[in-house]
Phi, psi and omega in degrees: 000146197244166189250121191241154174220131174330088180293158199278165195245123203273311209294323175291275177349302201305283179296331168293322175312317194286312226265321174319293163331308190264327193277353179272331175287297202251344187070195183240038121308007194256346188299017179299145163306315189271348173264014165256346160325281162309305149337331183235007200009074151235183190257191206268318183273015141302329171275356165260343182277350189250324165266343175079277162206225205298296200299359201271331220274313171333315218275331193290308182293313210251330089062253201275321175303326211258315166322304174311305187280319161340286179334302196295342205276295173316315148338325203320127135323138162307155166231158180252003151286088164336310211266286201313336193289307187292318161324275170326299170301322150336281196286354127314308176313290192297327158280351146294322188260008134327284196272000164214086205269353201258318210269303179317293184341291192295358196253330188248352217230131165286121164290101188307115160109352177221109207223098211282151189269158169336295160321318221263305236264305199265033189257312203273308201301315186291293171313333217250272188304010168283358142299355182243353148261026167272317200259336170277357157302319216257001158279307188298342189282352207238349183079356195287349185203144204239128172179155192297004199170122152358292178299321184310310193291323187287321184290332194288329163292331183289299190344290181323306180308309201281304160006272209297315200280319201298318186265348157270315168327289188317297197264321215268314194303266207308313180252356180045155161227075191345111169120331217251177180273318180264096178258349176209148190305326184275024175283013189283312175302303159309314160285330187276332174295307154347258154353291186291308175338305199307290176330297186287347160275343165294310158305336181289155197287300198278355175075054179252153161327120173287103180330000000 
């Protein structure tokens, strides 16, 4: 008797990738079943059939989007320095949400027209961080950081992080704003390492300048 096992479905990989593709090229008005279709060169009812329609196709993408920063967030190498470790990862974040600004937007950002459910919301959040409650368990446990809880201590750092990236998307990317912090495109990095420092000194037990 033979064992059959589930092959991965290539064409559903295939349109999310295109739709991904597009939604970074184009934004996501660009996100019609048939040009993520064409895109993907298949026909429209591989996307209906794998997706039911637009938002089943939303829900694939944004999905997929958290999967990615998973990836990227796990890449970290461990430190056996907390705070440097609690660094790195930041600073993973941010070059995912960098190098993809179209994908953040939709995953973190409200969509006309797409509004992901509650279950949906806290499914991706729970999978995509654990590396970063991990690593702020494993500061507060080491004294390297103070905070009322794991979760507590990880939104004060997200908190920063995303700030810092939300407001370098808006204004540093597209536009410098002469006088301002992000005055220049490459000011980005240099504030959000800012941000977070601020965020870990605030978590120090003893309040000292974060090395």
């Amino acid at each position: 008797m033979t064992t059959s096992t589930r092959q991965p479905d290539k064409t559903r990989t295939d349109l999310i990738d295109a739709a991904i593709r597009l939604l970074a090229d184009q934004g996501v008005e660009a996100l019609a079943l048939r040009r993520v279709a064409g895109a993907a060169h298949v026909s429209t009812m591989c996307v209906y059939s794998r997706f039911g329609d637009k938002i089943g196709l939303l829900e694939a993408v944004y999905t997929a989007g958290y999967e990615r920063l998973r990836l990227a967030l796990s890449s970290v190498e461990p430190s056996p320095d907390p705070i440097r470790h609690l660094r790195a990862l930041g600073l993973a974040y941010r070059r995912f949400a960098v190098a993809n600004p179209a994908l953040y937007w939709l995953m973190f950002e409200r969509v006309v027209g797409f509004d992901p459910s509650a279950d949906l919301r806290a499914e991706v959040l729970e999978t995509t961080f654990s590396p970063v409650l991990d690593a702020v368990r494993a500061a507060l446990d080491q004294g390297a950081i103070e905070a009322e809880s794991t979760l507590v201590g990880a939104y004060t750092l997200w908190t920063a992080a995303h700030g810092a990236i939300s407001l370098e998307l808006t204004h540093a990317a597209p536009r410098p704003l002469s006088g301002w912090l992000f005055d220049k495109r490459d000011a980005g990095e240099d504030i959000f390492r800012q941000a977070i420092d601020t965020a870990l000194r605030g978590l120090s037990p003893a309040g000292p300048a974060v090395a």
